[in-house]
N, C-alpha and C positions, 0 to 999 in steps of 0.2 A: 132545763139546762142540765140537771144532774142525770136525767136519762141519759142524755148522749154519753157520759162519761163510760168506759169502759171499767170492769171492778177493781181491776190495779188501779185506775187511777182514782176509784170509790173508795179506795181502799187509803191509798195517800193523801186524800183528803181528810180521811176520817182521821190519821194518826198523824195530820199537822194539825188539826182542831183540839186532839188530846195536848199531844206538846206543848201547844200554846198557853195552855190550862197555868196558874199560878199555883199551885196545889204541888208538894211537896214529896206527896205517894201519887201515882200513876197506876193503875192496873192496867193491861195489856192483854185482850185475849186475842192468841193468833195474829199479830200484829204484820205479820210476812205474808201471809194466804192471801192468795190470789197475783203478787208478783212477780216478775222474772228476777234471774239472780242476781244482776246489780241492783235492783230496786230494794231486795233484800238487803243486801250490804250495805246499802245506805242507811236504811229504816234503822237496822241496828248500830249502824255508825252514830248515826245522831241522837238516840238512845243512849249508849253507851257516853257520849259529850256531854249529854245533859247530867246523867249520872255525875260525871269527874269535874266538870265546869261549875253547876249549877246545885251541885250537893243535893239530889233529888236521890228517892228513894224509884225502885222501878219494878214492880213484881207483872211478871210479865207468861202463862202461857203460851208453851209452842209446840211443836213439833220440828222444828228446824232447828237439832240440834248442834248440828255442825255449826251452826254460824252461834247459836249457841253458848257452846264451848270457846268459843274465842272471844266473845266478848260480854260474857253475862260472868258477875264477878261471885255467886252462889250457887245455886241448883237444889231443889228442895225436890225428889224424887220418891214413887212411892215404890217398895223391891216389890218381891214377889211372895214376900209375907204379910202387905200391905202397910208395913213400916214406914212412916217420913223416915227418910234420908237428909241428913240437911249439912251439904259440904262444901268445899273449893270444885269447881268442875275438874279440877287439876287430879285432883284426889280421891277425887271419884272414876277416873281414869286410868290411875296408875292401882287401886284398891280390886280394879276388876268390875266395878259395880256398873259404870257403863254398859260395857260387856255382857254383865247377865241380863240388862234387860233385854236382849237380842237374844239369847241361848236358845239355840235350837229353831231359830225361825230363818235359817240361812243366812245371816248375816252375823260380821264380827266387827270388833273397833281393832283397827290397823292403828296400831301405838307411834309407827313412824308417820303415818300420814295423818293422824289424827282426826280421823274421819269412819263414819260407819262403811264399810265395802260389802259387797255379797260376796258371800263364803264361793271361789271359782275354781277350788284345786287345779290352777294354774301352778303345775310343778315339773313342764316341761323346759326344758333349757336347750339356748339353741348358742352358736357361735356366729355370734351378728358382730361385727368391726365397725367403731362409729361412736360417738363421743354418750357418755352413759343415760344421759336423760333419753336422748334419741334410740339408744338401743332398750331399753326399759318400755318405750311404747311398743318399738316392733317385736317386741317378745310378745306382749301383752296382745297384739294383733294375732299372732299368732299361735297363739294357745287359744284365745278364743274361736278363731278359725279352725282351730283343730288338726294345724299343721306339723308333720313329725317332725322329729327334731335330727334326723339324719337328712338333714339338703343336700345334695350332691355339690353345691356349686357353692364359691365365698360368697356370702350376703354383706352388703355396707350399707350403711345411711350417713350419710353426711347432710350437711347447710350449709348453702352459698345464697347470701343476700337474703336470707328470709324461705329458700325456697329449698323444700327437700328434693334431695335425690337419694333416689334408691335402687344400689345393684345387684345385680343374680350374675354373676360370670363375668362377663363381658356386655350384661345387656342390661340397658340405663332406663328406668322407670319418675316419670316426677306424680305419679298419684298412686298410691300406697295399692287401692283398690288391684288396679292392674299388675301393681307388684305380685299382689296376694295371690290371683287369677293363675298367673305365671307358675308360681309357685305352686300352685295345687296339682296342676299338669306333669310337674315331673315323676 
């Protein structure tokens, strides 16, 4: 029976068997590996309950720091002098210390989005018209596309009922792709 399982769900097996556990400290190695990202957010949702609910202690290896950071209430990190680091992730964040352990491998910690990003010197700017989240992606489309930022023609995004639209002039696009297409042409 445990054959047929797939590893996410070997995987959530294994770490409803720990939870269950009466045991006060928990170790955790890799507790996320192997599943998709709600299954992630849960594992460490119910983690994090057990913590605050159940006064349990939770030392836990990972590499999925982003989830992480939002909900692990320590971080014991080792720099690059092989020092423990032992802080608030919070503080580790705003200290820079996050950040170096990335230094120079193409990736930085984006302080507004509180996430690792690759470094994309996305420093093109365009004049998109369109409510700001929606214009933030189509930038973000197009600087990764490698579109200049002289368009000849007004660009807008807008949402109606859930469904974008996207214009070049006079001419109406609902999937981004074709927009892009479009756009490269001129």
């Amino acid at each position: 029976m445990l054959s047929e399982l797939s590893d996410g769900q070997l995987q959530k097996a294994w770490i409803a068997r720990v939870l269950a556990q009466e045991s006060k400290i928990l170790f955790l190695d890799e507790p996320t590996s192997f599943l998709d990202q709600p299954s992630k957010m849960e594992i460490f949702g119910l983690v994090s309950d057990l913590v605050r609910k159940e006064n349990k202690t939770v030392i836990t290896a990972t590499h999925d720091l982003d989830l992480a950071i939002q909900k692990c209430h320590r971080f014991w990190l080792l720099n690059e002098r092989g020092e423990l680091v032992d802080k608030l992730p919070e503080e580790l964040i705003m200290d820079g210390s996050i950040n170096d352990l990335f230094a120079g491998k193409g990736f930085e910690f984006d302080l507004d989005q509180g996430r690792f990003i690759r470094k994309n010197n996305f420093s093109r700017k365009y004049k998109i018209e369109g409510s700001p989240h929606l214009v933030k992606w189509v930038e973000h489309a197009f600087n990764k596309h490698n579109i200049p930022e002289n368009i000849p023609e007004i660009v807008s995004v807008t949402e109606n009922d859930k469904k974008l639209i996207y214009r070049l002039g006079k001419k109406t696009f609902s999937q981004m792709s074709q927009f892009l297409e479009t756009i490269k042409t001129l």
